[in-house]
C-alpha angles and dihedrals in degrees: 000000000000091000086045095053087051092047090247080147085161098054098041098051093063092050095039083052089049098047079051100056093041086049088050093053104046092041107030124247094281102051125122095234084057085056090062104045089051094059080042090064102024079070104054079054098054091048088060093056094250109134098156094061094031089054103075093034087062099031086051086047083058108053089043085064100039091057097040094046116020132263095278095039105136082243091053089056097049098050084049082058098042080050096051088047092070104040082056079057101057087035101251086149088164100053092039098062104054085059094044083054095047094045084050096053095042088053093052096050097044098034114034125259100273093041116145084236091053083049095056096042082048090055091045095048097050093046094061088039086062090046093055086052100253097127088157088062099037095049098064089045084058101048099050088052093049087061092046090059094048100048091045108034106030125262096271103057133122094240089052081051088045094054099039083062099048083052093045093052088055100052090049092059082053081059083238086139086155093059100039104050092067094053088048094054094040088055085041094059090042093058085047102057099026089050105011135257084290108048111116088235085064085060086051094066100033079058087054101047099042080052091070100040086058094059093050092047113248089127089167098060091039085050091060095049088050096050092051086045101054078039081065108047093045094048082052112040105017132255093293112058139114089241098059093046082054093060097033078055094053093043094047085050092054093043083048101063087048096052103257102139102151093050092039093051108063077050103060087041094052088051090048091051093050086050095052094045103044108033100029130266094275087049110136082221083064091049091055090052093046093052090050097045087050090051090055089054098041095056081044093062097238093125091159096067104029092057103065085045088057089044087053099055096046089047082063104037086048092052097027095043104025112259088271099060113124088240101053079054081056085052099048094041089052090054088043091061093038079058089047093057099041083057097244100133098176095055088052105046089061099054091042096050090047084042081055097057098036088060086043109051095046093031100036126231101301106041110119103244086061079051094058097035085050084049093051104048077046097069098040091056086059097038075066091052097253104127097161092060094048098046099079090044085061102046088050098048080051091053100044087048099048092045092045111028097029130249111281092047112132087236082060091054091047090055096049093050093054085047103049084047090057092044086045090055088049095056085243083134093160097052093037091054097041076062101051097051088052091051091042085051088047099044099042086050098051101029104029129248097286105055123127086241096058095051089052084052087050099049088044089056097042089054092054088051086047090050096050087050107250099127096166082071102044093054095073098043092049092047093051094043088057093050097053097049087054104050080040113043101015138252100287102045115116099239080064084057093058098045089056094054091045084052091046093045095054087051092051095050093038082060093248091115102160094058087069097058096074087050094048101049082045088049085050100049092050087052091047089059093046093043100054091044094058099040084064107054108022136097122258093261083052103056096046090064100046091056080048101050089054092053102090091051088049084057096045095054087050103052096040087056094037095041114020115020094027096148093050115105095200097053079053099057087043101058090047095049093053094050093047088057097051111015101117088352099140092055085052087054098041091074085065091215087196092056090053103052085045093052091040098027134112115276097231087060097050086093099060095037101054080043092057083042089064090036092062094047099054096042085054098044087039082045087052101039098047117192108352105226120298094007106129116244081241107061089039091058089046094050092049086047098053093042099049081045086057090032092052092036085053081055094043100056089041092045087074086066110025113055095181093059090043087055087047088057084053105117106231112231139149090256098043081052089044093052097059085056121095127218085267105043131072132189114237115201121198119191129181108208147160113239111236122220110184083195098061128103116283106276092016092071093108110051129199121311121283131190122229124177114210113195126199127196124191091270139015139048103318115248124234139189129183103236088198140237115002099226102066088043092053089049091057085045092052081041092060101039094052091056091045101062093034093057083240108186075209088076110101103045079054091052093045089053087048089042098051084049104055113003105044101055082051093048086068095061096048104063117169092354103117096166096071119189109204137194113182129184136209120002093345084081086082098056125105092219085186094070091047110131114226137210087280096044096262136136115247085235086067086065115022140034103232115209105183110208120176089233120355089249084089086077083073089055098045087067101060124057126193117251133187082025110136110259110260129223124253116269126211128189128194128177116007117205092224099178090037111124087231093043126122100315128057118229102277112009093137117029123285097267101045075048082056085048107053094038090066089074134063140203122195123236111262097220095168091074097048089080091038089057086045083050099053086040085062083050090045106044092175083050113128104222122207115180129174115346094002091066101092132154078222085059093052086044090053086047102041 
């Protein structure tokens, strides 16, 4: 008993086999004091985590005592009950009940009906009851066993605190938090003063309590139950024992949702290293340790190295457990998501829908994990655009929710929003707003009127009004909306940033346009910061739908300057900056500069470099969460501050010897790019955009593709024209192109057309400027501006020095070039697969439709070079040679 008590499983087990095998021989196989010690043992087992081996200990225990004592004997019904116990365990939800009932009957008619024993199958029953989601059923079990003990026992006993908690724990799954912390305190103060402030039961209940205060976001004062918990375990049982990683687990979990991840992490491994240690390396409980530790890692964005962990766990609960166990549904919910995340859509669907059937089959249709299991495969079928797949998922999980949990819980809330979204997209305005209100109701009553979430209810609801044109209703909501995510979340989260361009948005179709430019430029600052933080840290996939998310934004700044507010300098100045900023951004990215310097560095930095790595990761998923619940704004401001102080002083400090990361750190702004220009040279910009018209019909708000040149001189407020539409410029483009590589004596009436298009309105704003930085878009990146034919049949070359950039932010980087870097080796490419899917530029480097652009037009392979670069490489032995589909400008980037 003692080696149990103190988790010495190991050692227990031995001793626990030997008592058995003395008690065999002295009473014979089938005696009832052999029944004993085999649940005696079968228990130890089961601790362990060994269910195989604990099962016919239990289930031999039982027939001992069927056949000794008859088949309603008090023993009978509690090995029934030790029997049940482990089949919960395994999750054999279906062949534990029928045992807990019979254990149960057998109890109230030997017994009496307000026996301690019926108490205690009443508790079980209902425990399990709860489990399989019929909370309906489980509450009133609890409840009649509460007043047993009581009646029985006294008000003040362990077994009525036991069973308060039990109670507690249900009717906060119901999301009833105002009923159930009173029944937690109440069980708290009856562990203190029955055991003392010391006894490990005490840190039970403390668990329990600061569990709830957890889910209603009060993650300081859980934090301090935790921590005197986990004081008083360790203070029991030693450092090392399960009960203690059971407690480090809970209190990691708590530090996680606020953000803490460098205080959550040598937690969770702490828990994950007593559990190894002490119930084997195939233990459930090391599975548990494993998925949360994998959860850490994944919000923190570090996918590479969550993903094996989570492997891991579901590889034991499905061997431990059997591959239909509810847990091993928890483990591949958990990877699904982590696939979600990552982007990778077709690696997800497959573990959410086998989740699904596993709840299903050992919970039945309408338990609420089968109702967020239903919600997430949902939203990643619309996530793949398949809206009419996802619908009736939501509208189960609704259902499930609303008939199990009630109908003002927050996952109801969660439910009607998703919903309302997919009804919104659908043009279905009166039932979608019909939804939002009832989620705004739910969410104001359980989380007060100034949560994040209600401010997203309100903004959703506030679009639909805007939609349906009442616009005199949407204002406030949207005003109001803006205000609580600020003082919520704080000023630079990107919901903040939404709620600035909604805001913008209303002014602009109420006809108060100016009043959008200062919410834009704020909504594109804030963008700006989120934006640089998660370019540097995040995968490829990643990447690609950040740059997405601030397009329309990109598009917004552009068309309020090109088609609203055209004689404002400063609207202007906006919509450059902001395509100077993003404009090719990803590809820039997509060399992973830090990576680089990492891999070709010097040893003695590679130190500081993988520490400003983790820096960077933390500060971008820190920047995208925003407060965790119940974190202060505050404290979240003061914990981005420090880390981007320790991540810029780590630059800093690099930036001495790496020039290329200290002309990464360079701000990009329209005087930083004027400064790299000379008296004779000018920057021209050339954006393809969509113009955005806030009044237009909902999903016609960004129109075709147009064309604008901005040009920018040394020194004033930069010029601008709109070029038009982007298709007849793409087909002069096509036009040109085709002449060109067929020698066509047509070409240059085909490069005068493109050139009065497209050149010629630019030629007026550049006025004495002869060297001519330029930047196209679209399909204009194909064009060799030089061989244009002017008004008076010349080629541009004649006039002007053509420099091509992606953005003219690489001026910035023109300036700087990289020293102490290790010489690289000549590179030759040969070629190059234009019109490959994996050519020169990733999917999705530049948004869909410049992708529709580009794809429009083909170049053909150029094959004679291929044996002219094998040729050089026979010159350049240390050359390093990239042919076909390997020859990418993202390859010369990696290399510069």
């Amino acid at each position: 008993m003692e080696l149990e008590q103190a988790g010495r499983y190991d050692e227990a087990i031995p001793l626990a086999r030997r008592a058995l095998d003395l008690r065999e021989k002295a009473l014979g196989p089938e005696h009832p004091g052999v029944a004993i010690n085999l649940n005696s043992l079968a228990g130890l087992l089961q601790t362990k985590g060994d269910y195989a081996a604990a099962e016919p200990l239990y289930r031999r225990a039982l027939a001992i005592q069927e056949k000794a004592l008859g088949l309603e004997h008090p023993d009978v019904a509690q090995s029934l009950n030790d029997l049940a116990e482990l089949l919960w365990a395994k999750g054999d939800y279906a062949a534990a009940e029928p045992l807990f009932r019979r254990a149960l009957a057998i109890r109230e008619k030997a017994l009496r009906p307000d026996h301690l024993d019926v108490a205690t199958s009443l508790n079980n029953l209902a425990g399990l009851l709860w489990i399989k989601g019929d909370y309906a059923a489980a509450e009133p079990l609890f409840r009649r066993a509460l007043v047993i003990f009581e009646r029985t026992l006294g008000p003040q006993h362990t077994h009525v605190a036991i069973n308060l908690s039990n109670l507690a724990s249900l009717l906060q799954a119901k999301g009833d938090y105002a009923a159930a912390e009173p029944l937690y305190r109440r069980a708290l103060a009856i562990f203190e003063r029955t055991l003392g402030p010391d006894h490990p039961d005490v840190a039970g209940s403390l668990n329990g309590l600061a569990s709830l205060l957890e889910a209603k976001g009060d993650y300081a004062a859980a934090e301090l139950l935790y921590r005197r918990a986990l004081a008083i375990v360790e203070k029991a049982f030693g450092r090392e024992h399960p009960d203690v990683a059971a407690t480090l687990n809970n209190l990691a979990e708590s530090l996680r949702a606020r953000g803490e991840y460098a205080a959550a992490e040598p937690l969770l491994r702490r828990a994950l290293a007593i559990r190894e240690k002490r119930l084997g390396l195939e233990h459930p409980y090391v599975a548990f340790s494993l998925n949360s530790l994998a959860v850490l890692l994944g919000e923190r964005g570090d996918y590479t190295a969550a993903e094996p962990l989570f492997r891991r766990a579901l590889a034991i609960r499905e061997k431990r457990l059997g591959p239909e166990h509810p847990d091993v549904a928890n483990s591949l919910s958990n990877l699904a998501m982590l696939h979600r995340t990552k982007g990778d859509y077709t690696a997800a669907e497959p573990l959410f829908r086998r989740a699904l059937a596993i709840c299903e089959k050992w919970f039945g249709p309408e338990h609420p994990d089968v109702a967020t299991i239903l919600n997430n495969l949902a939203e990643l079928l619309r996530a793949r655009g398949d809206d009419a797949a996802a619908e009736p998922l939501f509208r189960r999980a609704l259902a499930i929710r609303e008939k199990r949990l009630g109908l003002e819980h927050p996952h109801v809330a969660i439910s009607l929003n998703n919903l309302a979204a997919l009804l919104y997209s659908k043009s279905d305005y009166t039932t979608a707003e019909a939804l939002y209100r009832r989620a705004l109701a739910i969410s104001e009553k359980l989380l007060g009127p100034e949560h994040s979430n209600v401010a997203i209810a309100l903004n959703n609801l506030a679009v639909v009004l805007g939609t349906k044109g009442d616009y005199t209703a949407a204002e406030p909501l949207f005003g109001r909306a803006l205000a609580i995510l600020e003082k919520a979340l704080g000023p630079e989260h990107l919901n903040v940033a939404t709620g600035l361009t909604n805001l913008a948005g209303w002014h602009w179709a109420t006809a108060v346009p100016a009043r959008s430019l200062p919410l834009v430029q704020r909504a594109a600052e804030i963008h700006e910061r989120v934006l640089a933080a998660v370019l540097a840290t995040s995968n490829e996939r990643q990447k690609h739908a950040s740059a997405r998310r601030v397009q329309y934004e990109t598009d917004m700044a552009v068309s309020l300057h090109v088609r609203v507010l055209r004689d404002r300098a400063d609207a202007a100045r906006l919509a450059l900056a902001v395509l100077l900023q993003r404009k090719g951004r990803v590809l820039d990215a997509m060399t992973d500069m830090l990576a680089q310097l990492r891999a070709r560095g010097r040893e003695d930095d590679q130190a500081q470099l993988a520490q400003l790595a983790r820096l960077r990761g933390e500060l971008a998923t820190r920047t995208l969460r925003g407060p965790a619940p119940g974190e202060a704004v505050s404290h979240h401001s003061d914990a981005l501050a420090k880390l981007r102080a320790e991540a810029e002083a780590l630059e800093q400090d690099l930036a001495a010897r790496y020039k290329a990361l200290a002309a990464e750190r360079r701000a990009v702004t329209l005087e930083a790019v004027q400064a790299t220009l000379g008296p004779g040279a000018a920057l021209v910009e050339i954006a393809l955009f969509q113009p955005f018209d806030p009044r237009a019909k909902p999903g016609h708000w960004y129109g075709n593709p147009h064309y604008v040149a901005y040009v920018l001189h040394r020194s004033g407020d930069p010029s601008w024209v709109e070029l038009g539409p982007a298709a007849p410029i793409d087909a002069l483009v096509a036009a040109a192109r085709t002449a060109l590589s067929a020698a066509d004596p047509g070409y240059a009436e085909a490069a005068r057309a493109l050139d009065e298009k497209v050149m010629r309105p630019v030629r007026q704003l550049l006025g004495e400027a002869r060297e001519v930085y330029l930047s196209p878009d679209g399909a204009l990146n194909l064009v060799p501006f030089a061989a244009l034919v002017d008004e008076r049949g010349q080629f541009l070359l004649a006039r002007y020095r053509f420099t091509y950039l992606t953005s003219g932010r690489d001026l910035l980087r023109l300036e700087v070039t990289q020293t102490e870097s290790p010489r690289s080796s000549p590179l030759v490419l040969g070629n190059p697969a234009y019109d490959d899917e994996g050519g020169s530029a990733p999917a999705g480097a530049t948004s869909g439709r410049r992708s529709d652009a580009m794809s429009a037009i083909h170049f053909g392979p150029l094959r004679w070079t291929e044996p002219e670069a094998r040729a050089v490489k026979e010159l350049l032995p240390d050359a390093r040679l990239l042919l076909e589909r390997n020859a990418t400008e993202a390859a010369v980037k990696a290399l510069a």
